[in-house]
C-alpha positions in Angstrom: -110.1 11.5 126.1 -106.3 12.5 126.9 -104.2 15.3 127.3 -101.5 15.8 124.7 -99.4 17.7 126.9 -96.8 15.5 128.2 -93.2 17.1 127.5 -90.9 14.6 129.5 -88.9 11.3 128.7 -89.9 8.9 125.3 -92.9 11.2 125.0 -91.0 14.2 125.0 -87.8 13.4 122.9 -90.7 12.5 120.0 -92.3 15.2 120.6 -89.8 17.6 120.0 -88.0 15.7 116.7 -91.3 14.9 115.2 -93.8 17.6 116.1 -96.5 15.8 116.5 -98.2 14.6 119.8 -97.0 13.3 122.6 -97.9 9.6 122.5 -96.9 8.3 126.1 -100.1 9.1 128.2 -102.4 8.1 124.7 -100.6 4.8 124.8 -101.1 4.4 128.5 -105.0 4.6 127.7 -104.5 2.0 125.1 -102.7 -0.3 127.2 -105.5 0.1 130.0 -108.4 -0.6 127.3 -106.9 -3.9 125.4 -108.6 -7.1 125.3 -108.1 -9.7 128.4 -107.3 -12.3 126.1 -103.6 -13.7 125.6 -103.2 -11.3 122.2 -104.6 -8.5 124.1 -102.0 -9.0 127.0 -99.7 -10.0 124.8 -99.4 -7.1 123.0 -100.0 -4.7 125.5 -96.8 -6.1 127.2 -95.3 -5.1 123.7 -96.4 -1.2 123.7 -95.6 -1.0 127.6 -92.2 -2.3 126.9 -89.3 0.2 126.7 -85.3 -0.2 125.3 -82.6 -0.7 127.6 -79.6 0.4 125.7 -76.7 2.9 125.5 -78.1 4.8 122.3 -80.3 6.2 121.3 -83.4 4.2 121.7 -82.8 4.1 125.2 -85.9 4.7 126.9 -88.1 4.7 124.1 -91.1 2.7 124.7 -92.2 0.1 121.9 -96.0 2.2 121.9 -94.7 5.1 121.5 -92.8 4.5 118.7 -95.6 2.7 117.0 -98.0 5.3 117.4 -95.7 7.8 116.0 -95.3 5.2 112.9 -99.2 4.9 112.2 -99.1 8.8 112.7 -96.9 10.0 109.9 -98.3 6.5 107.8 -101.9 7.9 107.7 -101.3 11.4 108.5 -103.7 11.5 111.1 -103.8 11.7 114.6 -107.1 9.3 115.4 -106.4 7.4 112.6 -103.6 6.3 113.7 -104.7 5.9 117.5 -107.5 3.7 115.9 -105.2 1.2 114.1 -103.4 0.6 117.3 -106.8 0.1 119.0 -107.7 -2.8 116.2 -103.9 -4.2 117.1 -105.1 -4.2 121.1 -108.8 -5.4 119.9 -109.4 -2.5 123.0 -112.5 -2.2 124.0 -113.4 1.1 123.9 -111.8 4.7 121.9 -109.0 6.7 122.8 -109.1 9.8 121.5 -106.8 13.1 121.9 -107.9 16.5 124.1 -106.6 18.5 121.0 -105.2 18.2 117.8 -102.1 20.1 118.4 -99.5 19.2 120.9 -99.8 21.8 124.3 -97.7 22.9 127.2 -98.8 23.5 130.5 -98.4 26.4 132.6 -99.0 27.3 136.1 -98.9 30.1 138.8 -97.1 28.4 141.3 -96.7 30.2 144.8 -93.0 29.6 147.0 -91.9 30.8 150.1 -91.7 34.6 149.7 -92.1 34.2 145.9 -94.3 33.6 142.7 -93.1 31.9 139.9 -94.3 30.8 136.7 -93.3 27.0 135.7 -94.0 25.8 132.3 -94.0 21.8 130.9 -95.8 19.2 132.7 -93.5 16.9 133.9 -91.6 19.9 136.0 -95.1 20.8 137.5 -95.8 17.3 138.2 -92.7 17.6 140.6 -93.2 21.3 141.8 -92.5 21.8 145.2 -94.8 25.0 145.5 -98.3 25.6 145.7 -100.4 25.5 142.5 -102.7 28.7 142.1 -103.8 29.0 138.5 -102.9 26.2 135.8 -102.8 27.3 131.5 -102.6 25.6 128.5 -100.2 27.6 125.3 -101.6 27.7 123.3 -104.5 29.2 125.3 -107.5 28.0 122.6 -106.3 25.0 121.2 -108.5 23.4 118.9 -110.2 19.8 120.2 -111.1 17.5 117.5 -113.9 17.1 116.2 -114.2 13.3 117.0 -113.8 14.2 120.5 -116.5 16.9 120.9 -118.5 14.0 119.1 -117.8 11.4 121.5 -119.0 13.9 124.5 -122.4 14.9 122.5 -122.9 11.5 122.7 -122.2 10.3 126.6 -124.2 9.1 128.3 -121.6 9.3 131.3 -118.6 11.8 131.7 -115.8 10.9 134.3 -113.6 13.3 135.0 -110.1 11.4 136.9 -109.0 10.1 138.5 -105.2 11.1 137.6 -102.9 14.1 138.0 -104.6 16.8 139.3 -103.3 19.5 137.2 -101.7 18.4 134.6 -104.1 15.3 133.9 -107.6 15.8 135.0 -107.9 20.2 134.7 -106.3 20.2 131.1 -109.6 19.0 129.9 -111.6 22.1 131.1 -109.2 24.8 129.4 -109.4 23.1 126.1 -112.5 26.6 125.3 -114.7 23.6 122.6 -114.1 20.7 124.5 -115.0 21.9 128.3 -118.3 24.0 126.3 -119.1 20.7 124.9 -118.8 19.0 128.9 -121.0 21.8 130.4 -123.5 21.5 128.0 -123.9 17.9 127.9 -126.9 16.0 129.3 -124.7 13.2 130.2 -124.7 12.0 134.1 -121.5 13.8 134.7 -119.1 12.5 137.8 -115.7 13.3 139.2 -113.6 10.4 140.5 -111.2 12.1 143.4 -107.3 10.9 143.9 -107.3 9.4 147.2 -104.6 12.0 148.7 -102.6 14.2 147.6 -99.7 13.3 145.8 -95.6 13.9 146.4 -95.7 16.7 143.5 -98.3 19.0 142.6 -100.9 18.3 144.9 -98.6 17.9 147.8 -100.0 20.3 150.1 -103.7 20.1 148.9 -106.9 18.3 150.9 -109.3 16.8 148.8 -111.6 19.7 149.4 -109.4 22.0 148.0 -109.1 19.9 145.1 -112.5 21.0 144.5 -112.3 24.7 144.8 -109.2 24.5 142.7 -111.7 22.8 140.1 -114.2 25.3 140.5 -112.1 28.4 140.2 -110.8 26.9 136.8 -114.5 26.0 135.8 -117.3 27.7 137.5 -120.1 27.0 135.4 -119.1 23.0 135.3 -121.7 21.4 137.6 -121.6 17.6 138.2 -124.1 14.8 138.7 -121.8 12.9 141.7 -118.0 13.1 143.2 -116.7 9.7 143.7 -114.4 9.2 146.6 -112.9 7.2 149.1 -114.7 6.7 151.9 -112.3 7.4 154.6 -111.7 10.6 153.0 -115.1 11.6 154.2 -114.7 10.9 157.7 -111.2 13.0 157.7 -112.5 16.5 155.6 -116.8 16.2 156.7 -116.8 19.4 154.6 -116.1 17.6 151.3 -120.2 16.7 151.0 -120.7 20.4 151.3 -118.0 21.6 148.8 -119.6 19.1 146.4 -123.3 20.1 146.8 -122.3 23.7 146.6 -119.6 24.3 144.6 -121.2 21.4 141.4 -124.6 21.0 142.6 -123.1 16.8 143.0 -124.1 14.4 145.7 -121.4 12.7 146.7 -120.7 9.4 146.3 -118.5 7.6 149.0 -117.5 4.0 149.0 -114.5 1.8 149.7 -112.0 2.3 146.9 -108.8 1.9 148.7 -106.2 -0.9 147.2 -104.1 -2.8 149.1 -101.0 -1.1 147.4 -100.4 2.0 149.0 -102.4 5.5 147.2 -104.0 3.2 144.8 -107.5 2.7 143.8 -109.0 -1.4 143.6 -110.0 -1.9 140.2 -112.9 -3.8 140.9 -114.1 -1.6 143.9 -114.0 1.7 141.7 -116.0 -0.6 138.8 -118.8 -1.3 141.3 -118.4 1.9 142.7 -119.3 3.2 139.1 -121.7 0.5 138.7 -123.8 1.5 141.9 -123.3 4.9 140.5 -125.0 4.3 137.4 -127.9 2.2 138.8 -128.8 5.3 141.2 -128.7 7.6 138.3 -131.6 5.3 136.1 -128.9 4.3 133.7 -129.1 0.3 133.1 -126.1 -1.7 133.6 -125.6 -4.8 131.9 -124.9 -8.0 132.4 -120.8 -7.5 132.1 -120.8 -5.1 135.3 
């Protein structure tokens, strides 16, 4: 499930002359979910694969503009996100946070001054401190395949990604974080590994949390996934987890060798271990 609130670059320049979603983080998903197979690569090097060129398709990625084909061909959001799914033979759905396009805003806090920064990519590079993050419209409707899909979980991850304007957008969506904090599901939250160079700059992992809660008290979690370094520099994280989400926490090594990265395979056993201590089974592909 993905935000539709990306503003900037290929996304952005579609967003604005068609009025429709934003396609670039939806295509991203896509791209992360197709088949391992040579037309599953192949084509995924296709949607990932952007113009270089002094008009006007400069920039544009390949994706993007097939996804906003399939769009106005079938009218319909998942529809169309569906088709490009069958092209990728992706294992798995991608599905939008809402059916309308949204903008972020945020309560950011400088040096002797507060200001209010809309758009996500100029949050995503905000050089103050985040307080309170907003979505306009402020009830945006979720679609009803997606409230679907999280009835039927048996497992909800939350991140890892973009603190603010990737992982929190899901829990001010009103239908869709209702649907999260009443699900059954084994519910975890997959922490970044540090802060990153824009939004999150000056925030510890602990305070990722509280940020989390103040934006959803009532969420409560079955685990927080993290690095397990990061427990060894803020011990308090354990504390904020059982406290603030009623969550055990979950540390293991996720670390890649590239820099502020997580290992593929050590966050799939992570989740793997994850599931077997929660009862679920795991078959024979983990």
């Amino acid at each position: 499930v993905v935000s539709v609130a990306d503003d900037g670059g290929s996304s952005g320049r579609l967003r604005d002359e068609l009025g429709g979603l934003p396609p670039g983080d939806l295509r991203m998903a896509l791209a992360a979910l197709c088949d391992d197979g040579n037309w599953g690569k192949t084509w995924r090097d296709v949607i990932q694969h952007r113009f270089d060129s002094d008009g006007e398709l400069s920039g544009h990625s390949v994706g993007n503009l097939l996804i906003s084909a399939l769009w106005q061909i079938h009218g319909d959001h998942v529809a169309g996100l569906d088709w490009m799914a069958k092209l990728l033979r992706a294992h798995g759905r991608v599905l939008p946070m809402s059916s309308v396009p949204l903008t972020i805003e945020a309560d950011v806090k400088f040096p002797g001054s507060f200001q209010v920064v809309r758009g996500q990519s100029v949050l995503a590079s905000t050089l103050g401190h985040v307080e309170t993050v907003r979505l306009d419209p402020p009830d945006p409707p979720a679609r009803h395949e997606t409230i679907e899909a999280v009835a039927e979980a048996d497992v909800l991850n939350l991140g890892p990604g973009s603190w603010y304007t990737s992982v929190m957008p899901h829990l001010l969506v009103p239908s869709l974080a209702a649907a999260i904090e009443r699900s059954s599901a084994v519910k975890s939250l997959t922490l970044n590994l540090g802060s990153s160079d824009g939004e999150t700059r000056d925030l510890s992992l602990s305070e990722h949390l509280m940020s989390l809660h103040r934006h959803a008290p009532s969420l409560e979690l079955s685990y927080v996934l993290v690095d397990e370094a990061a427990t060894l520099a803020e011990p308090e994280l354990e504390r904020c987890a059982r406290e603030m989400f009623n969550a055990k926490l979950w540390a293991r090594p996720l670390h890649s060798r590239r820099a502020g990265q997580h290992d593929s395979l050590k966050l799939a056993a992570c989740y793997r271990d994850m599931l077997v201590d929660a009862g679920i089974g795991v078959d024979e592909q983990w």
